[in-house]
mmCIF file of the N, C-alpha and C atoms, coordinates in Angstrom:
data_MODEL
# 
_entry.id   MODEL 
# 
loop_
_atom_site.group_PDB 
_atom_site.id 
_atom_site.type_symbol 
_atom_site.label_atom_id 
_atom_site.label_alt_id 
_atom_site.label_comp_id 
_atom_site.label_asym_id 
_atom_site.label_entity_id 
_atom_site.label_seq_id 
_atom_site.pdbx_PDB_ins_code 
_atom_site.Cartn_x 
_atom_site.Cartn_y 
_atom_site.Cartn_z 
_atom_site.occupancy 
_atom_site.B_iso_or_equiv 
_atom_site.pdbx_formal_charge 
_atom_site.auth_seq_id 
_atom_site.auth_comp_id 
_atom_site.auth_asym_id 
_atom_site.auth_atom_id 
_atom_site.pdbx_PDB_model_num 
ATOM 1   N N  . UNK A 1 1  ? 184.220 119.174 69.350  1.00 0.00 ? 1  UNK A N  1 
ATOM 2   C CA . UNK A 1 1  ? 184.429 117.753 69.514  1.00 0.00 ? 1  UNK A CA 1 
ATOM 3   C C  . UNK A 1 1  ? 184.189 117.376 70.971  1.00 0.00 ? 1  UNK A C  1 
ATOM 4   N N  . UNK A 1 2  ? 183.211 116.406 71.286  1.00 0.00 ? 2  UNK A N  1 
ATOM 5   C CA . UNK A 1 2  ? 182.958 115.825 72.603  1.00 0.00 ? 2  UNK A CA 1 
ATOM 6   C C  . UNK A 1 2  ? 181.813 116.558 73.084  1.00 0.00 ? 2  UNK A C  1 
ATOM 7   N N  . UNK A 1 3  ? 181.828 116.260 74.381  1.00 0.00 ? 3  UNK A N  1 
ATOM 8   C CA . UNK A 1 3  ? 181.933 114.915 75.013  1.00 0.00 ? 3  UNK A CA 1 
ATOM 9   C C  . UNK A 1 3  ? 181.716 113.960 74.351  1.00 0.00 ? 3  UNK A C  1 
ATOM 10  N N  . UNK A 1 4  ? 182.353 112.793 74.573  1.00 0.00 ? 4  UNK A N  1 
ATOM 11  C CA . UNK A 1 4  ? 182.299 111.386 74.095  1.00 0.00 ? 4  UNK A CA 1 
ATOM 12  C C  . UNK A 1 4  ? 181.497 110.518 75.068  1.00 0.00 ? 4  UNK A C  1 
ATOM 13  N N  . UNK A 1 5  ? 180.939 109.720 74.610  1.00 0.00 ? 5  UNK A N  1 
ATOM 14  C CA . UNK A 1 5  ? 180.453 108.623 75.547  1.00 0.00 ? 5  UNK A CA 1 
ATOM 15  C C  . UNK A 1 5  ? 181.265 107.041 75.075  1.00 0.00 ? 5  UNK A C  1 
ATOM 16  N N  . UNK A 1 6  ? 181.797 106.471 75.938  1.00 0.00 ? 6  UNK A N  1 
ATOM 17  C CA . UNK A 1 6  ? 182.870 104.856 75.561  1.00 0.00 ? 6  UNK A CA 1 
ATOM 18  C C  . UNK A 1 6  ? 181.481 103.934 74.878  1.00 0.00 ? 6  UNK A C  1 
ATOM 19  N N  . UNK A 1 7  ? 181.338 103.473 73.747  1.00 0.00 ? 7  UNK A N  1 
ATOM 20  C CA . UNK A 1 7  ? 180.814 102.266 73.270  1.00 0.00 ? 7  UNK A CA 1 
ATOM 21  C C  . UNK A 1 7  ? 181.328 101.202 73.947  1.00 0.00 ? 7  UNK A C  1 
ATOM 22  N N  . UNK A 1 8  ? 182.469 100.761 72.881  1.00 0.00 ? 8  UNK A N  1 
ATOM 23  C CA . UNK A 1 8  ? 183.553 100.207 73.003  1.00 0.00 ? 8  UNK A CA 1 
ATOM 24  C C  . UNK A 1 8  ? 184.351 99.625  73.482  1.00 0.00 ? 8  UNK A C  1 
ATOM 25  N N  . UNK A 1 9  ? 184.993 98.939  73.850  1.00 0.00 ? 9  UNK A N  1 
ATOM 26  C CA . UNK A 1 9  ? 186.225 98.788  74.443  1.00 0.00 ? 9  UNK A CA 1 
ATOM 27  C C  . UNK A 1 9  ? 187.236 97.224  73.547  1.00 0.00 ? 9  UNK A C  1 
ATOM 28  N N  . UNK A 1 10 ? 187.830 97.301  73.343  1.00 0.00 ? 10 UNK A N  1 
ATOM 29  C CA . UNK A 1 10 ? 188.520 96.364  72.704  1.00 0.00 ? 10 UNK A CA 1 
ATOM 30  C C  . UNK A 1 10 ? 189.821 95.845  73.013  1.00 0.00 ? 10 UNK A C  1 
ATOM 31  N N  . UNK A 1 11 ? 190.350 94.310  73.104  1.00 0.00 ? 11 UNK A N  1 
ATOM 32  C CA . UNK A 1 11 ? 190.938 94.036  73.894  1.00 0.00 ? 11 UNK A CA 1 
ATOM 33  C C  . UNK A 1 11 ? 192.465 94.641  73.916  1.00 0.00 ? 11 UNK A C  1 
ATOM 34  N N  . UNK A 1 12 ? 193.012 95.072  72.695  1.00 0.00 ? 12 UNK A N  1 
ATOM 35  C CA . UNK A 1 12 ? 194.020 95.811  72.811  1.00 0.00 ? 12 UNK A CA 1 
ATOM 36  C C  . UNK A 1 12 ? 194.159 97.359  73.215  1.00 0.00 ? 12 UNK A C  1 
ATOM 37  N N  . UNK A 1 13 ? 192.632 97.567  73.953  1.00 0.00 ? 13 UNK A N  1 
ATOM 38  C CA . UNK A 1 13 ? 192.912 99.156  74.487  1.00 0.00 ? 13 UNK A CA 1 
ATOM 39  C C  . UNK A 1 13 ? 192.150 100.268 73.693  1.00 0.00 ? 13 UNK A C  1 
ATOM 40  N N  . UNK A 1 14 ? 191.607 100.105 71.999  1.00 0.00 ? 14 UNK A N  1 
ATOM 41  C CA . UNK A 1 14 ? 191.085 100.833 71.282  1.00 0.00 ? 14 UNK A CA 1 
ATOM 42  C C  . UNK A 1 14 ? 189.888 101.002 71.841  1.00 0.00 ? 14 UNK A C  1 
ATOM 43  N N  . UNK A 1 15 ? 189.321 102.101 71.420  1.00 0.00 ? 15 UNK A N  1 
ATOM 44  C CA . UNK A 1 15 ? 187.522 102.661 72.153  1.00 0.00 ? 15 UNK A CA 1 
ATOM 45  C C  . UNK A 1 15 ? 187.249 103.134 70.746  1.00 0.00 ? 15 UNK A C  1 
ATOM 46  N N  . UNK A 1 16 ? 185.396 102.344 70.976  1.00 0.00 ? 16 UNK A N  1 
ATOM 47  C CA . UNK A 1 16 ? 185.211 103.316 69.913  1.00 0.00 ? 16 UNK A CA 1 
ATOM 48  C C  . UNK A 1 16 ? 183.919 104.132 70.538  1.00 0.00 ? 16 UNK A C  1 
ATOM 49  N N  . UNK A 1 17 ? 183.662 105.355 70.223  1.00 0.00 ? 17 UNK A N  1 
ATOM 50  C CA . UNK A 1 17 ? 183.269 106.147 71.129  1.00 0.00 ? 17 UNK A CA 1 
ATOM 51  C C  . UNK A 1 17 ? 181.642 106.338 70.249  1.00 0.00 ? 17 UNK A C  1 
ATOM 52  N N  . UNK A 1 18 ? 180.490 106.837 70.769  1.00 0.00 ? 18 UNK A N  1 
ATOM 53  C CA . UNK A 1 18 ? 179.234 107.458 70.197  1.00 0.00 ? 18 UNK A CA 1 
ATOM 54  C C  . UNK A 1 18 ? 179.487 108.947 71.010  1.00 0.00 ? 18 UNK A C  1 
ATOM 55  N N  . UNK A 1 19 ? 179.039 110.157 69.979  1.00 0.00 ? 19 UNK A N  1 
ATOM 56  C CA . UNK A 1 19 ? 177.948 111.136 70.881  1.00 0.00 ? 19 UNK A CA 1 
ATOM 57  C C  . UNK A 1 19 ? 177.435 111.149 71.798  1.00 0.00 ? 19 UNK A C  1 
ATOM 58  N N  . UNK A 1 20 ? 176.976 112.181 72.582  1.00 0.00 ? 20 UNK A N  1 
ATOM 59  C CA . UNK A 1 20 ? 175.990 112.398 73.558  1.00 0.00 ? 20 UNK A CA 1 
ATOM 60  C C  . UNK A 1 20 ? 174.673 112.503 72.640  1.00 0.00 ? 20 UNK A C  1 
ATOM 61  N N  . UNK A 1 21 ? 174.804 112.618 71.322  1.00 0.00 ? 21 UNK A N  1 
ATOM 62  C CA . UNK A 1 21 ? 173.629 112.307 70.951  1.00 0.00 ? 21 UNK A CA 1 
ATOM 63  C C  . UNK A 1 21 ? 173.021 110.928 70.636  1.00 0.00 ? 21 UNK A C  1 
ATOM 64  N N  . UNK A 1 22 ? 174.375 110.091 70.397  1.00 0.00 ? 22 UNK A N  1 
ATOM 65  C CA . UNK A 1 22 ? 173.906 108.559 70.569  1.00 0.00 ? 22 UNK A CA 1 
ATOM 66  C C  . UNK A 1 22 ? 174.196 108.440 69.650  1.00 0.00 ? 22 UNK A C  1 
ATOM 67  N N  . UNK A 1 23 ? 175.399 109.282 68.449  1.00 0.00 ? 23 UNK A N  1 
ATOM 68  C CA . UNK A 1 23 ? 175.255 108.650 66.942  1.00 0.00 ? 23 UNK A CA 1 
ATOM 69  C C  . UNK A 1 23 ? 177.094 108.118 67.110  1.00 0.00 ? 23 UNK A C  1 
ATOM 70  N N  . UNK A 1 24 ? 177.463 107.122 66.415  1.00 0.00 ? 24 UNK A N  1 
ATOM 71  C CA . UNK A 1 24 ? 178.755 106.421 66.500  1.00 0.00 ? 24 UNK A CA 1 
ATOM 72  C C  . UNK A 1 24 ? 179.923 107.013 65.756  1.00 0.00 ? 24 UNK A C  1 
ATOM 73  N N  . UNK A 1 25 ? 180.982 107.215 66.030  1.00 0.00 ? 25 UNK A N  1 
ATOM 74  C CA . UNK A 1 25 ? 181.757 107.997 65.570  1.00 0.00 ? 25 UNK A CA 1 
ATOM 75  C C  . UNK A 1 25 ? 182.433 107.454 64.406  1.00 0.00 ? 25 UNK A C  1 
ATOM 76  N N  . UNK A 1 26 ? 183.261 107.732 63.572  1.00 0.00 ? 26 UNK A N  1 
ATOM 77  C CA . UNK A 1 26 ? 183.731 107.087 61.962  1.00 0.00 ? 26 UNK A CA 1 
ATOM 78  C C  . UNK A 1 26 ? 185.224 106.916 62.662  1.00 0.00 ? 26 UNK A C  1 
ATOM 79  N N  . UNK A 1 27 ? 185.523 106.973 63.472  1.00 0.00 ? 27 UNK A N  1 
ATOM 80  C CA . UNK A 1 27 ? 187.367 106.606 64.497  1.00 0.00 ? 27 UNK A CA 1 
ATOM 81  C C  . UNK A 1 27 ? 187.139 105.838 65.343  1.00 0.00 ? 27 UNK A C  1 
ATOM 82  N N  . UNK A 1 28 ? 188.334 105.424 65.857  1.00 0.00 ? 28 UNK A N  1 
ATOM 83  C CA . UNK A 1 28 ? 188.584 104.421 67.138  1.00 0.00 ? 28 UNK A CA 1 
ATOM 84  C C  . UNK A 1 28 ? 189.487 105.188 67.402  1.00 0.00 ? 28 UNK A C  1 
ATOM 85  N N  . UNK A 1 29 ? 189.955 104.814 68.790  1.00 0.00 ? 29 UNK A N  1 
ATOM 86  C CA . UNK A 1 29 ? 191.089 106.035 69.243  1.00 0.00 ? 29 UNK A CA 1 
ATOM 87  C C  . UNK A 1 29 ? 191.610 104.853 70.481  1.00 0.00 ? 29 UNK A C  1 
ATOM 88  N N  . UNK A 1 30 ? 193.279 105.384 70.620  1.00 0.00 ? 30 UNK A N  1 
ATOM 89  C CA . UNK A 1 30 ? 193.614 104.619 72.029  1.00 0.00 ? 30 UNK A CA 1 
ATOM 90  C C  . UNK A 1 30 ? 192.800 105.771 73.104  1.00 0.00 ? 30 UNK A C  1 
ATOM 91  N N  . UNK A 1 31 ? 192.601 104.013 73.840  1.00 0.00 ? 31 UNK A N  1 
ATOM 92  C CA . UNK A 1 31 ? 192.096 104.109 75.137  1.00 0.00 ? 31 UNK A CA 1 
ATOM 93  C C  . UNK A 1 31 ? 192.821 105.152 75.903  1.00 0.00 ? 31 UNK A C  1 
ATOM 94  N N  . UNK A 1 32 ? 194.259 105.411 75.712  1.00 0.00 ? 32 UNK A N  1 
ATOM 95  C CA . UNK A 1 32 ? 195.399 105.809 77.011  1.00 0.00 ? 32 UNK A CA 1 
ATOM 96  C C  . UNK A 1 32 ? 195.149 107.566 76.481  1.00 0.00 ? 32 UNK A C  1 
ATOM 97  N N  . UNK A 1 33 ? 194.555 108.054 75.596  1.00 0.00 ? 33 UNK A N  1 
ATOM 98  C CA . UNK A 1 33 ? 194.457 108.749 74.908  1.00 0.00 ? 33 UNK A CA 1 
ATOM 99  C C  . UNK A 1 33 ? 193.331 110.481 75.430  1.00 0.00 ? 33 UNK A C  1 
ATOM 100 N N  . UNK A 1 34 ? 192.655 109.113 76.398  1.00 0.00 ? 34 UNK A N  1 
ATOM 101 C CA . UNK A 1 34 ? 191.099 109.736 76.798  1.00 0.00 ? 34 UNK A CA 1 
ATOM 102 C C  . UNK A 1 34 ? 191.417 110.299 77.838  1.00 0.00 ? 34 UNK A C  1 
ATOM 103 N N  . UNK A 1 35 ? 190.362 111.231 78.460  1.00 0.00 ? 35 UNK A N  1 
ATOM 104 C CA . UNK A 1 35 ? 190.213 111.868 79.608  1.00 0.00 ? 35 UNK A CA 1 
ATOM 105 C C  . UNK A 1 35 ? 188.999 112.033 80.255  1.00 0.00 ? 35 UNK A C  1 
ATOM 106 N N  . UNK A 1 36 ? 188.456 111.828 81.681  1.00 0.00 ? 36 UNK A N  1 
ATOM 107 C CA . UNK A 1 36 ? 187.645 111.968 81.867  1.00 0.00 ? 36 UNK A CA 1 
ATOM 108 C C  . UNK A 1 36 ? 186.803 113.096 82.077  1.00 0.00 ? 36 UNK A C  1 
ATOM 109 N N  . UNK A 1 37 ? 185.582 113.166 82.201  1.00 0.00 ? 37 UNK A N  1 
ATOM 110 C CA . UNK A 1 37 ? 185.051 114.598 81.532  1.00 0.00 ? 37 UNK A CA 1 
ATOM 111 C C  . UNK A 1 37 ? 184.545 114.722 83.395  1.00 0.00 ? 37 UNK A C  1 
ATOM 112 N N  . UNK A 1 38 ? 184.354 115.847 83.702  1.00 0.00 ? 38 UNK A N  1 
ATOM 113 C CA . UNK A 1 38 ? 183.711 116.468 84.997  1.00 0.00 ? 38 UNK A CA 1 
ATOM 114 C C  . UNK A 1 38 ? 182.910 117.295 84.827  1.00 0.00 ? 38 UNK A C  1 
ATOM 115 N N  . UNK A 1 39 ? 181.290 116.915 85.124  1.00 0.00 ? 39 UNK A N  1 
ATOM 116 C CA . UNK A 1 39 ? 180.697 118.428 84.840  1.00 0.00 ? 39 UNK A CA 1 
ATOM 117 C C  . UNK A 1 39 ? 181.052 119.582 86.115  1.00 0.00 ? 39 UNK A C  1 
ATOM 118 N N  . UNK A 1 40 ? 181.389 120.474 85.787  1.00 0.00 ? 40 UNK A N  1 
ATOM 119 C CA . UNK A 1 40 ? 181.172 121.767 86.195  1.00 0.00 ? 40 UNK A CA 1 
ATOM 120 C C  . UNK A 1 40 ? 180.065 121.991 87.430  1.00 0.00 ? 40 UNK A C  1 
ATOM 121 N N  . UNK A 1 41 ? 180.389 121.779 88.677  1.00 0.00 ? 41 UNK A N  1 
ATOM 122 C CA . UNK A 1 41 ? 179.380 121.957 89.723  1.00 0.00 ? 41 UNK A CA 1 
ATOM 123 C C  . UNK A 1 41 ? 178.903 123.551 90.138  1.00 0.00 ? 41 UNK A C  1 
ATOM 124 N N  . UNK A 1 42 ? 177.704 123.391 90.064  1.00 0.00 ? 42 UNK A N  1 
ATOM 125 C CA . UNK A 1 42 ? 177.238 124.956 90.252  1.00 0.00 ? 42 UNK A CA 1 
ATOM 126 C C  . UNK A 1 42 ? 177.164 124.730 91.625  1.00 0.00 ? 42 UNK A C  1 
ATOM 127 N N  . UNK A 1 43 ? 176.852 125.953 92.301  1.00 0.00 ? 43 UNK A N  1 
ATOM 128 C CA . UNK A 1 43 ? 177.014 126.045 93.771  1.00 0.00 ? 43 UNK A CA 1 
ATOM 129 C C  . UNK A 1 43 ? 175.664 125.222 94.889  1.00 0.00 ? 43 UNK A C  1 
ATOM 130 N N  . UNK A 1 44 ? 174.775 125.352 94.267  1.00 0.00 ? 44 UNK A N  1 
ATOM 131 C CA . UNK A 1 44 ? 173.633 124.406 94.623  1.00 0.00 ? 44 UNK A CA 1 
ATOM 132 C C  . UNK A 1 44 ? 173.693 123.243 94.578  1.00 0.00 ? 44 UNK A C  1 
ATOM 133 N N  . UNK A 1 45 ? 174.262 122.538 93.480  1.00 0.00 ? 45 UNK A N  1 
ATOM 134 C CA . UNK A 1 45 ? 175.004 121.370 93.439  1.00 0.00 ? 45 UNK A CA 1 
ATOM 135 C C  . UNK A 1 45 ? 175.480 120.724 94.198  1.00 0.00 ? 45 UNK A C  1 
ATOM 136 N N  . UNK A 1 46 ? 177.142 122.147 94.300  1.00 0.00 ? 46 UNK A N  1 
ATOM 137 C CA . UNK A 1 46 ? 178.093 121.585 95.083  1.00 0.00 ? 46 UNK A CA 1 
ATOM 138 C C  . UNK A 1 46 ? 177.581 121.296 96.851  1.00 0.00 ? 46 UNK A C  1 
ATOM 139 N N  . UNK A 1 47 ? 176.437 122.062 96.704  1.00 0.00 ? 47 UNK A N  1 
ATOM 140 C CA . UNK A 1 47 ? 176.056 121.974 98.200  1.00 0.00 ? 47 UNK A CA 1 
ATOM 141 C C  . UNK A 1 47 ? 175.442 120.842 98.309  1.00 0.00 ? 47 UNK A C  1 
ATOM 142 N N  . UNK A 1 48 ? 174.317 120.149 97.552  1.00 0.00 ? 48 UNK A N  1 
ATOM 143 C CA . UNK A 1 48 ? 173.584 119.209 97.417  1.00 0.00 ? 48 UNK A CA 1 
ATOM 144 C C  . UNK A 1 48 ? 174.435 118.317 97.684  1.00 0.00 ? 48 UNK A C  1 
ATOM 145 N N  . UNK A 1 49 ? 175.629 118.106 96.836  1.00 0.00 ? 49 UNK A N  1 
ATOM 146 C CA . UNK A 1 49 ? 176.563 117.222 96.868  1.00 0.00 ? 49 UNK A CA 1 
ATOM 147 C C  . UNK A 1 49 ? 177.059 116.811 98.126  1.00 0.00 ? 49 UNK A C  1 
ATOM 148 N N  . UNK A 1 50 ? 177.321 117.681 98.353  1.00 0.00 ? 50 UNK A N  1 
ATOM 149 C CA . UNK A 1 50 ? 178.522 118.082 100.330 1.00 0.00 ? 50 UNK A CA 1 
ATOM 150 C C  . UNK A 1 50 ? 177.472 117.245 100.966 1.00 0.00 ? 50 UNK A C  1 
ATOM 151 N N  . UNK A 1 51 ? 176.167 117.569 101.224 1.00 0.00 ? 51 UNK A N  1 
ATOM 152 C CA . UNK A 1 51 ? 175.394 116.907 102.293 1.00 0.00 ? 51 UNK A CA 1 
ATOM 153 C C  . UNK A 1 51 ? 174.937 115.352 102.334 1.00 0.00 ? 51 UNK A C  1 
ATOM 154 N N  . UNK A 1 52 ? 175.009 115.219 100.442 1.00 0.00 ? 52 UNK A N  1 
ATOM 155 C CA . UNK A 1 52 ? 174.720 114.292 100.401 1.00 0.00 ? 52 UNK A CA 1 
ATOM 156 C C  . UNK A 1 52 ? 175.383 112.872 100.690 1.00 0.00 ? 52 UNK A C  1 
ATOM 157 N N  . UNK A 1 53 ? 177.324 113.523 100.769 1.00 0.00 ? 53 UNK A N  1 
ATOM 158 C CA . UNK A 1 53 ? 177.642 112.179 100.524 1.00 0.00 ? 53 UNK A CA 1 
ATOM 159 C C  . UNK A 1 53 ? 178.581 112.454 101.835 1.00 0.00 ? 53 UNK A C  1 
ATOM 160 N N  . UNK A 1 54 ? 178.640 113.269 102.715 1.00 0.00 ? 54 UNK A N  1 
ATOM 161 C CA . UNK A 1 54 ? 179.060 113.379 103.950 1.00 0.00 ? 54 UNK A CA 1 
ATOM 162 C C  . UNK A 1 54 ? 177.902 113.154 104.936 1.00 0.00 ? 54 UNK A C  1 
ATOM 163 N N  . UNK A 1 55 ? 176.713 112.600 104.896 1.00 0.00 ? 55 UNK A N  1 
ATOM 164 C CA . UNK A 1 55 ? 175.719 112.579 106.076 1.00 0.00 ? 55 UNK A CA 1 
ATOM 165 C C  . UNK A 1 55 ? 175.307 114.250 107.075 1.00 0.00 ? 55 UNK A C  1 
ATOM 166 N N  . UNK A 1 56 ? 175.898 115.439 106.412 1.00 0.00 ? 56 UNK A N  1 
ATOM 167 C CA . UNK A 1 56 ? 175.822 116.474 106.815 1.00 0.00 ? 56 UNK A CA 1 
ATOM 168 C C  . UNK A 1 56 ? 174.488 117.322 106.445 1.00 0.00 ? 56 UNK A C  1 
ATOM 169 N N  . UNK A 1 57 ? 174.241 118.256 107.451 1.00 0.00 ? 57 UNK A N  1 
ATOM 170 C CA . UNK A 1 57 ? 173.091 118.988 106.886 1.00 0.00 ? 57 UNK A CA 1 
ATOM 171 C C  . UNK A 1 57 ? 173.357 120.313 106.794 1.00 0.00 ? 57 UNK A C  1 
ATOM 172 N N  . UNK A 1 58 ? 173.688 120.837 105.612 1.00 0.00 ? 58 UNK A N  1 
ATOM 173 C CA . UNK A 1 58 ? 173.617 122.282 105.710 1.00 0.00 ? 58 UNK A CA 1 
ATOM 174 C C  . UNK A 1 58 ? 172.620 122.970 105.709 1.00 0.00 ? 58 UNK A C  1 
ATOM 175 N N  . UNK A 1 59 ? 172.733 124.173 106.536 1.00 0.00 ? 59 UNK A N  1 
ATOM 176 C CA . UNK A 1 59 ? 171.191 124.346 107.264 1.00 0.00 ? 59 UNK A CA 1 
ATOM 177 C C  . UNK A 1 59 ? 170.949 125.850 106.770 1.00 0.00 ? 59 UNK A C  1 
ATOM 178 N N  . UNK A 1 60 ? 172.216 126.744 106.054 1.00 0.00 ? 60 UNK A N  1 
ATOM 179 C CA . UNK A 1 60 ? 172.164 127.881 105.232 1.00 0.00 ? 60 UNK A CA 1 
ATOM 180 C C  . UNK A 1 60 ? 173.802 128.306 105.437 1.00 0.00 ? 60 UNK A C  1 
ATOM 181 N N  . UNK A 1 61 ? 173.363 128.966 104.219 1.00 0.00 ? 61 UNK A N  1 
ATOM 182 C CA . UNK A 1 61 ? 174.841 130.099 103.745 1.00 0.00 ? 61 UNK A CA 1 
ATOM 183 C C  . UNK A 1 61 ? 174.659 131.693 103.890 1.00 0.00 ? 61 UNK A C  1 
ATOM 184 N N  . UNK A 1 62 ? 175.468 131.925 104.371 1.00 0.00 ? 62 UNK A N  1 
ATOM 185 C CA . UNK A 1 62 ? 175.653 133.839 103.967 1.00 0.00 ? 62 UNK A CA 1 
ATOM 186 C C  . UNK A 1 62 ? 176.487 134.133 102.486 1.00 0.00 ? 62 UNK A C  1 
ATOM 187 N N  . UNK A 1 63 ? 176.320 134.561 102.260 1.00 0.00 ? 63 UNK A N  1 
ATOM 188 C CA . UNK A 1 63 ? 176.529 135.275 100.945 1.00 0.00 ? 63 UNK A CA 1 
ATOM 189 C C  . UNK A 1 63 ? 177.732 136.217 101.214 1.00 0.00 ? 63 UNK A C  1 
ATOM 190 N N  . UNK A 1 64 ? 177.613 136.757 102.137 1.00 0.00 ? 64 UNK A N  1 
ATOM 191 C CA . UNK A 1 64 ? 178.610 138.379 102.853 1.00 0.00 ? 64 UNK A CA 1 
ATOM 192 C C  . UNK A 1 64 ? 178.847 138.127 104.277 1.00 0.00 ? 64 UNK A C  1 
ATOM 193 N N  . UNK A 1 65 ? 179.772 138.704 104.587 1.00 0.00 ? 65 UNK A N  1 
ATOM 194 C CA . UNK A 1 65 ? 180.053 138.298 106.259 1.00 0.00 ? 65 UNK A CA 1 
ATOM 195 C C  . UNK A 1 65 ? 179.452 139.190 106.985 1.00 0.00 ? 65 UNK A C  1 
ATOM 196 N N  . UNK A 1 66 ? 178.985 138.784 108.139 1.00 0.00 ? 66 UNK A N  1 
ATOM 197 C CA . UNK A 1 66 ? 178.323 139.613 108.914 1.00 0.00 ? 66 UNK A CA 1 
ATOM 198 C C  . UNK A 1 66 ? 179.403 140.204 110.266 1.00 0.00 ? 66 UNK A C  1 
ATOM 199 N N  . UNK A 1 67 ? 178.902 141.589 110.179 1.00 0.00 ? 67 UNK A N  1 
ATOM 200 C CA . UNK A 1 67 ? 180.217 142.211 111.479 1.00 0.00 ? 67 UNK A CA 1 
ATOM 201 C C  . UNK A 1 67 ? 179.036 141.937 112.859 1.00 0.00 ? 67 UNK A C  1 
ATOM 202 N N  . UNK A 1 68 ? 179.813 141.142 113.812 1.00 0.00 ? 68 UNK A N  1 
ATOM 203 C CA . UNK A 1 68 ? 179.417 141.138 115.147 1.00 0.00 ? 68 UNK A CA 1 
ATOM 204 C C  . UNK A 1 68 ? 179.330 142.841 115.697 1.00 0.00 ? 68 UNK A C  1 
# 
């Protein structure tokens, strides 16, 4: 079951939700009910991410520490 994507929204709080494939679900569900979904950042990502939304440039990683 899920991810869900919100159609929906209705004024007392009910959602009615479609697939990620885009097909509509046969329920409505409370709104207070839901959770938001997070994909899973892989490490390339998370790096992409870091630079992107801090103005930073990461310029490389070590993998293993290096002995001076």
């Amino acid at each position: 079951m899920g991810p869900y994507e919100v159609d929906t929204v209705f004024d007392n709080g009910t959602v009615r939700l479609i697939t990620i494939d885009g097909n509509h679900t046969s329920f409505l569900v409370n709104g207070h009910c839901l959770n938001l979904y997070h994909h899973p950042a892989s490490r390339d990502g998370f790096i992409k991410h870091l630079s992107d939304s801090s103005g930073l440039m990461v310029v490389g990683i070590k993998d293993t520490p290096t002995l001076l």
